[in-house]
DRENTOR-558774 format. One record per residue: residue number from 1; x, y, z of N, C-alpha, C in turn. Coordinates in nm, 4 decimals, m for minus. Layout:
! DRENTOR-558774
- NUM  X  Y  Z  X  Y  Z  X  Y  Z .
...
//
This chain:
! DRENTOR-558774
- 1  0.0841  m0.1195  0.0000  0.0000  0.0000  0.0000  0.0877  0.1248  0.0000 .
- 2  0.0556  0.2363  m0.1001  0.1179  0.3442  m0.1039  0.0418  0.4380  0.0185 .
- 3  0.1829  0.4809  0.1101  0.0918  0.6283  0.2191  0.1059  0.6704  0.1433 .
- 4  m0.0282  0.7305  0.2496  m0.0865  0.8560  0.1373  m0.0799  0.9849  0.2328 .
- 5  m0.0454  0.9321  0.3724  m0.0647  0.9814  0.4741  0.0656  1.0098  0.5872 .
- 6  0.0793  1.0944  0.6232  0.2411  1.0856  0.7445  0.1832  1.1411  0.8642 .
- 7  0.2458  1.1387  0.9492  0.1881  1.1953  1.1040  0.3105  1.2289  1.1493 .
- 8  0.3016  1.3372  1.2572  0.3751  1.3927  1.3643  0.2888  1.4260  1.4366 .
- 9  0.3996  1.5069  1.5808  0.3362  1.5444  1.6711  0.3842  1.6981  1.6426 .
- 10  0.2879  1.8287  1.6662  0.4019  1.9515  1.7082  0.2321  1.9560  1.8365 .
- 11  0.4053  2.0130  1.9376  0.3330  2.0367  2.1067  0.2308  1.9774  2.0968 .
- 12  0.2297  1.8415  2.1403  0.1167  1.7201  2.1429  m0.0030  1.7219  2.1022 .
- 13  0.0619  1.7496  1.9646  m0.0658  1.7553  1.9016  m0.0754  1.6636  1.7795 .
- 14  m0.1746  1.6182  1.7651  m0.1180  1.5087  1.5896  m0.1433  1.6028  1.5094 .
- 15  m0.0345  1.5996  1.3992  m0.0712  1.6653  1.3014  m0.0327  1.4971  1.1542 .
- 16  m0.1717  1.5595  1.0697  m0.2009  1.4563  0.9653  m0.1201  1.5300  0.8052 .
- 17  m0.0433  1.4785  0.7756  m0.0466  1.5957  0.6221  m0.0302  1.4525  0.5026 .
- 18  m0.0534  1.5189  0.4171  m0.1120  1.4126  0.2742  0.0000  1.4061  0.2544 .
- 19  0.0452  1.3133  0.1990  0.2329  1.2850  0.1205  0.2177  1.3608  m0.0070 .
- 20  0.1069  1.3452  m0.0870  0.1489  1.4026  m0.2437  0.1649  1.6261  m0.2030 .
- 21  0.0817  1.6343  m0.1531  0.0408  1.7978  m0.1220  0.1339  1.8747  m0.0344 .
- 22  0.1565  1.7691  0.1132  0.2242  1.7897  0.1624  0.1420  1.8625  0.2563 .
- 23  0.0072  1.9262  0.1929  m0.0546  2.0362  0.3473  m0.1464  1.9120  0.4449 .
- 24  m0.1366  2.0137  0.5523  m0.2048  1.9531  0.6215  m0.4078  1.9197  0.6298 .
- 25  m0.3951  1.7967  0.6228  m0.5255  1.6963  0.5949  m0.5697  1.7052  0.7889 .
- 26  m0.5543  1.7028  0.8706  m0.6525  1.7175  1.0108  m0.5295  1.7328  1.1267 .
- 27  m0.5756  1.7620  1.2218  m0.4588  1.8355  1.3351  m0.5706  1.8365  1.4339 .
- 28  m0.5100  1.7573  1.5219  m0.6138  1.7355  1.6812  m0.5575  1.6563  1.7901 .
- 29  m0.6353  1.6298  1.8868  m0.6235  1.5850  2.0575  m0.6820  1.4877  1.9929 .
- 30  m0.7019  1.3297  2.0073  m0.7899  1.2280  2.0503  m0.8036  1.2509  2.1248 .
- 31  m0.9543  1.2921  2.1815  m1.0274  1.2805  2.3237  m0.9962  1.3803  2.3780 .
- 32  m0.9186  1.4539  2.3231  m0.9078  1.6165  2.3467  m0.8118  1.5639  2.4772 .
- 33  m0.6605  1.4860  2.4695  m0.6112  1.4967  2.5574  m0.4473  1.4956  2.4824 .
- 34  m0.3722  1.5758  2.5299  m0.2187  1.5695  2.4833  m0.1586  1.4612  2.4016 .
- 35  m0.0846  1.4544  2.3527  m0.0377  1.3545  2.2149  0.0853  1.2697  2.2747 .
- 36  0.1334  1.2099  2.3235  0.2707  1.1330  2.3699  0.3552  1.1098  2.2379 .
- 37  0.2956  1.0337  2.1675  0.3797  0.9262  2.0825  0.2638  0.9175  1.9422 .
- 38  0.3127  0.8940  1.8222  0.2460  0.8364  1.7112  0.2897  0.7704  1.6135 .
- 39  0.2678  0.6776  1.5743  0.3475  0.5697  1.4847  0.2818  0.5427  1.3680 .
- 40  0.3252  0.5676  1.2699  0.2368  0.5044  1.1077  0.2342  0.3188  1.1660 .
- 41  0.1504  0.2665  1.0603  0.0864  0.2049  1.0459  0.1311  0.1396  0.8818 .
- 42  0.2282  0.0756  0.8826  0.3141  0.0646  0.7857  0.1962  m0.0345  0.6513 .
- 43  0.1148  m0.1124  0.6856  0.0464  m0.1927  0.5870  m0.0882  m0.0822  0.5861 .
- 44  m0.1044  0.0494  0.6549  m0.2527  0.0992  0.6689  m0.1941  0.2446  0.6242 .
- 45  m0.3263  0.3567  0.5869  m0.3008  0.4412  0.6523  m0.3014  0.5260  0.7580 .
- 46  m0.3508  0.3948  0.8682  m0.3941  0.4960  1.0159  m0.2473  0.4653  1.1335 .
- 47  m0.2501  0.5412  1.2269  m0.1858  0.5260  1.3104  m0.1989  0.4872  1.4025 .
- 48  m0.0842  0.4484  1.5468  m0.0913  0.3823  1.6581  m0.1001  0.5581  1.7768 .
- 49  m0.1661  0.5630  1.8296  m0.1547  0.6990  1.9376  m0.1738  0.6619  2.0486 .
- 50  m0.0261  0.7261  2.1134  m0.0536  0.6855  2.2639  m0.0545  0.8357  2.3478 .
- 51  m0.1454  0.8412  2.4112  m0.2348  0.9797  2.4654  m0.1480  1.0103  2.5938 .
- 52  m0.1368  1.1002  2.6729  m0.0957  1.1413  2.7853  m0.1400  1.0311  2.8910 .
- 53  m0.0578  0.9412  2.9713  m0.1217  0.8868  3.0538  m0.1727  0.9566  3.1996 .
- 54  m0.1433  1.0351  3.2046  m0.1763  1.1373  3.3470  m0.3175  1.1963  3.3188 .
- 55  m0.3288  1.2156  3.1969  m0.4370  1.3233  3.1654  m0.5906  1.1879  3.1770 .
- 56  m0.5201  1.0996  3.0646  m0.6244  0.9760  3.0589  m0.6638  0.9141  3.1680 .
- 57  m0.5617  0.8920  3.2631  m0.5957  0.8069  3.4040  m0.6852  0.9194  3.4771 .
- 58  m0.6882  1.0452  3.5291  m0.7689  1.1247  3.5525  m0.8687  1.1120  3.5080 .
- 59  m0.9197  1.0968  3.3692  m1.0553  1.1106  3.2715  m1.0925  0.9772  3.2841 .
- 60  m1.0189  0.8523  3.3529  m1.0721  0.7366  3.3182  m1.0677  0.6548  3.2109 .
- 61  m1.0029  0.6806  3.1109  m1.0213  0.6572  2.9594  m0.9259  0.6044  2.9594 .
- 62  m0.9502  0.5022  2.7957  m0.8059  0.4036  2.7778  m0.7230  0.5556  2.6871 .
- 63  m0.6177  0.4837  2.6710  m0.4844  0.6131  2.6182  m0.3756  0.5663  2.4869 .
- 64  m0.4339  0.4167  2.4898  m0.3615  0.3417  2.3455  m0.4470  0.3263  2.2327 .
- 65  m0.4670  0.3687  2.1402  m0.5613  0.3501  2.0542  m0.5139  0.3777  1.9241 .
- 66  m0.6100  0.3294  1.8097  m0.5358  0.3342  1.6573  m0.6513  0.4338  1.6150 .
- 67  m0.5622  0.5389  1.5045  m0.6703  0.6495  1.4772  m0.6680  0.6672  1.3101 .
- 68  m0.7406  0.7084  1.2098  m0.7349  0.7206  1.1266  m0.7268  0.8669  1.0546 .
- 69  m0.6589  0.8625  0.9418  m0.6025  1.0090  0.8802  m0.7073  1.1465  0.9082 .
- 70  m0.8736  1.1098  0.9531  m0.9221  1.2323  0.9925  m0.9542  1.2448  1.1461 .
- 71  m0.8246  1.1295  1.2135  m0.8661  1.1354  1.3961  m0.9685  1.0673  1.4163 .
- 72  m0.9980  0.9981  1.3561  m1.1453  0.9380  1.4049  m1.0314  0.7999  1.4823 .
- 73  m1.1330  0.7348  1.6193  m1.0519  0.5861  1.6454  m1.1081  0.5010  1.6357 .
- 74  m1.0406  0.4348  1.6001  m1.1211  0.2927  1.4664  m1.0875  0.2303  1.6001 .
- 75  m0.9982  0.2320  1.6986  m1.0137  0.1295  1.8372  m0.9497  0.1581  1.9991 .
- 76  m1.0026  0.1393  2.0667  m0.9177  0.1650  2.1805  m0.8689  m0.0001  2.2124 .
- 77  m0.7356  m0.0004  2.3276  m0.7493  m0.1412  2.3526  m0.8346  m0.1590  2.4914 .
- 78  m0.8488  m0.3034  2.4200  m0.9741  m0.4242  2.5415  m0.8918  m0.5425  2.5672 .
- 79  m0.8916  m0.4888  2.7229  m0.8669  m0.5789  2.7752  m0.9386  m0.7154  2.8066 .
- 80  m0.9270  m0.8321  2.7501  m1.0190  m0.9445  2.7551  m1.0470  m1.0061  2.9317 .
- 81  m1.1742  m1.0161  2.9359  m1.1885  m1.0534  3.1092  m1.0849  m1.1423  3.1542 .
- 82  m1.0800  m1.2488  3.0265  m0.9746  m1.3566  3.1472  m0.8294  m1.2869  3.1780 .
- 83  m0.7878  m1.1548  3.0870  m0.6752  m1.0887  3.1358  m0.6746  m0.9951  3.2704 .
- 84  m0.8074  m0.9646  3.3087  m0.9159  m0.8213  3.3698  m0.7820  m0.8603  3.4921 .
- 85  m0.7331  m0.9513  3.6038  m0.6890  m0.9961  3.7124  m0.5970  m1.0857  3.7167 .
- 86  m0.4489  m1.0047  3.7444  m0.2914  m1.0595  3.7884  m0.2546  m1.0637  3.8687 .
- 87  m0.2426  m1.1082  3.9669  m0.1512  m1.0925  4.1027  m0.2256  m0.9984  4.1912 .
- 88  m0.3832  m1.0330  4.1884  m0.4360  m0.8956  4.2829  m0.4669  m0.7743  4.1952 .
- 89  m0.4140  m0.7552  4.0873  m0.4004  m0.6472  3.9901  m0.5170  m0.6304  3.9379 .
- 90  m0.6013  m0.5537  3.9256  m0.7589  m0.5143  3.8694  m0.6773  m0.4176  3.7348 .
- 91  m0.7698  m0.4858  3.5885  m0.7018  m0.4098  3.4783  m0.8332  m0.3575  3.4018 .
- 92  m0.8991  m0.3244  3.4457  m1.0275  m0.2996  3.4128  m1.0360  m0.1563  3.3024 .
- 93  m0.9538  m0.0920  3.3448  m0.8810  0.0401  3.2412  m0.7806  0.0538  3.2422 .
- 94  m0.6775  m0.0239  3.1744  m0.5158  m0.0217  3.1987  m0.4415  0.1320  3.1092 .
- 95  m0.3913  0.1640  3.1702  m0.2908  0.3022  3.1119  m0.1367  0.2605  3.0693 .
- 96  m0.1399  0.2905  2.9849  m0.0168  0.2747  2.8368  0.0825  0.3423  2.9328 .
- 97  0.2273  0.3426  2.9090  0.3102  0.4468  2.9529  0.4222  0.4374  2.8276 .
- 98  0.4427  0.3089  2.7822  0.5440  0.3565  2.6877  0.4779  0.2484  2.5521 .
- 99  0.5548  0.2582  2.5049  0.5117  0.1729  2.3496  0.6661  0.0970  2.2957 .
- 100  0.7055  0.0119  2.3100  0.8214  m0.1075  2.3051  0.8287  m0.1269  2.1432 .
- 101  0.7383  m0.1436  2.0559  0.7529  m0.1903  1.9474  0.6071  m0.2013  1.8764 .
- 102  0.5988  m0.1792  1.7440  0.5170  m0.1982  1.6541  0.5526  m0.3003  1.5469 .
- 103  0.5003  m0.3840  1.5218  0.5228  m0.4800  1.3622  0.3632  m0.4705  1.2748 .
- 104  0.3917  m0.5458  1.1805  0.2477  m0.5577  1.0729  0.1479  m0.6497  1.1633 .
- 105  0.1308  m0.6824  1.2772  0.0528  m0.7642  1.3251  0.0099  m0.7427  1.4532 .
- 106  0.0829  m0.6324  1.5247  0.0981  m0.6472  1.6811  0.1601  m0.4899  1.7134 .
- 107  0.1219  m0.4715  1.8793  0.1439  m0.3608  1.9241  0.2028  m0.4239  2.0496 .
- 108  0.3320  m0.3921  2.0712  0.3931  m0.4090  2.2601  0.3681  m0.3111  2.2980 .
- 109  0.3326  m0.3203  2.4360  0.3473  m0.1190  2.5395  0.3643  m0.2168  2.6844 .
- 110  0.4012  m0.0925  2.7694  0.4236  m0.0963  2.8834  0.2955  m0.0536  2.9642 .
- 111  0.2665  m0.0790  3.0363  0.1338  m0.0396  3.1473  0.2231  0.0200  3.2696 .
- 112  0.1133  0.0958  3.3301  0.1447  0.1615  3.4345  0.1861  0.0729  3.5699 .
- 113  0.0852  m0.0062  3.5557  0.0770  m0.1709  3.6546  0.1780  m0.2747  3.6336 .
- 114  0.2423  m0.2191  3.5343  0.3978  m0.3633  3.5561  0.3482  m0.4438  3.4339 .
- 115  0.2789  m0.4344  3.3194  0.2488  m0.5579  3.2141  0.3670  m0.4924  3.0949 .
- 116  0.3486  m0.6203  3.0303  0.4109  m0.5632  2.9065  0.2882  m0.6770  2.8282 .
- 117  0.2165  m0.5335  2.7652  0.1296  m0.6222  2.6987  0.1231  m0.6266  2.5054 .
- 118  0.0678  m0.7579  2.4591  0.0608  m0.7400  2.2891  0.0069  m0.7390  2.2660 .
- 119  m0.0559  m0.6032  2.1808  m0.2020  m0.5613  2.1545  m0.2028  m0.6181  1.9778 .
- 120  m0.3491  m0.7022  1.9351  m0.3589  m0.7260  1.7857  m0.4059  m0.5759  1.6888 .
- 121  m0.3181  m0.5472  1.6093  m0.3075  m0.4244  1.5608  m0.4421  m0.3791  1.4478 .
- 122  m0.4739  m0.4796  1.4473  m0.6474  m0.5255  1.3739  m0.7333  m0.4684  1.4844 .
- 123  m0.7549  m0.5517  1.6083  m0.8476  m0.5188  1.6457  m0.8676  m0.4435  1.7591 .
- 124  m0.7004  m0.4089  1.8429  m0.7057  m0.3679  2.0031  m0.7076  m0.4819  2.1008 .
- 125  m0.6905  m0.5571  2.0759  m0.7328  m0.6970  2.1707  m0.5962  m0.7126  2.2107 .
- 126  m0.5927  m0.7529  2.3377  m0.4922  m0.7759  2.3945  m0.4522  m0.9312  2.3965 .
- 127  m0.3596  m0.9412  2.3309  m0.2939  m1.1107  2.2767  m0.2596  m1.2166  2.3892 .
- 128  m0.1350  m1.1074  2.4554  m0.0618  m1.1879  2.5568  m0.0289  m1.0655  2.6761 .
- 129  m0.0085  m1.0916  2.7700  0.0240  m1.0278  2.8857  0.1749  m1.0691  3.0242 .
- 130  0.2190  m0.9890  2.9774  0.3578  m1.0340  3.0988  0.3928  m0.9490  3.1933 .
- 131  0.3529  m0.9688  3.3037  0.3590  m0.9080  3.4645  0.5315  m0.8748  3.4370 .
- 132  0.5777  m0.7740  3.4310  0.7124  m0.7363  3.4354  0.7838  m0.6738  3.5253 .
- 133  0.7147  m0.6240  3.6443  0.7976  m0.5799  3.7658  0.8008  m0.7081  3.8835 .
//
C-alpha cells in the first residue's frame, strides 16, 4: 500500500499531512487529551496513538488507541476478562506508559501496573500479557 498519509506530533498535538500535497489533511487531541507518541501504520493508513497517561488516568479513559487520517478511532485497547486480574491487579482500564515496538501484526506497550502487553493491531485486543515488575 502506497501512504498517502504521514503523522507527527508539534506540542502534542497530531498533526495529519497528505504525502502528495504535503498540506495539512486534520490536526487534533484524541479525546481532546495531549499527544505522547504516534506511529504510522506501515500496511494501513492509520496510526498507533498513545495519549498522555496522566491526563487519561484522571478522565478514566483508555490512552492506546489506533486512529485514522481524519482522527477518528477505529479502536481503543480491550482488555479481555480472562486478562481483567494478575496478582491482585484489577485491569479494568489499563494506562499505556510507553510503546516497546510496533510490527504488521501487533502492538507491545508498557502499562502503568507492571504488564508488558501485545495488543492485535487489527483489532485492540490484547494477545498476551507479561507481569514485568
Amino acid at each position: 500500500m502506497n501512504k498517502e498519509f504521514s503523522y507527527t506530533l508539534i506540542d502534542n498535538t497530531l498533526r495529519v499531512r497528505e504525502e502528495n500535497s504535503k498540506r495539512v489533511f486534520w490536526e487534533g487531541k484524541p479525546k481532546d487529551i495531549p499527544v505522547e507518541a504516534v506511529f504510522s501504520i506501515h500496511s494501513s493508513n492509520d496510526c498507533i496513538v498513545l495519549l498522555n497517561w496522566r491526563k487519561a488516568s484522571v478522565l478514566s479513559t483508555q490512552n492506546l488507541l489506533r486512529c485514522n487520517p481524519e482522527g477518528q478511532i477505529k479502536w481503543e485497547v480491550n482488555i479481555p476478562p480472562s486478562k481483567n486480574e494478575y496478582l491482585g491487579i484489577k485491569r479494568d482500564s489499563e494506562i499505556y506508559v510507553k510503546i516497546k515496538d510496533i510490527t504488521e501484526t501487533r502492538v507491545e506497550a508498557h502499562t502503568f501496573s507492571g504488564f508488558l502487553d501485545s495488543i492485535d493491531i487489527a483489532t485492540g485486543e490484547v494477545i498476551n500479557s507479561i507481569f514485568t515488575k
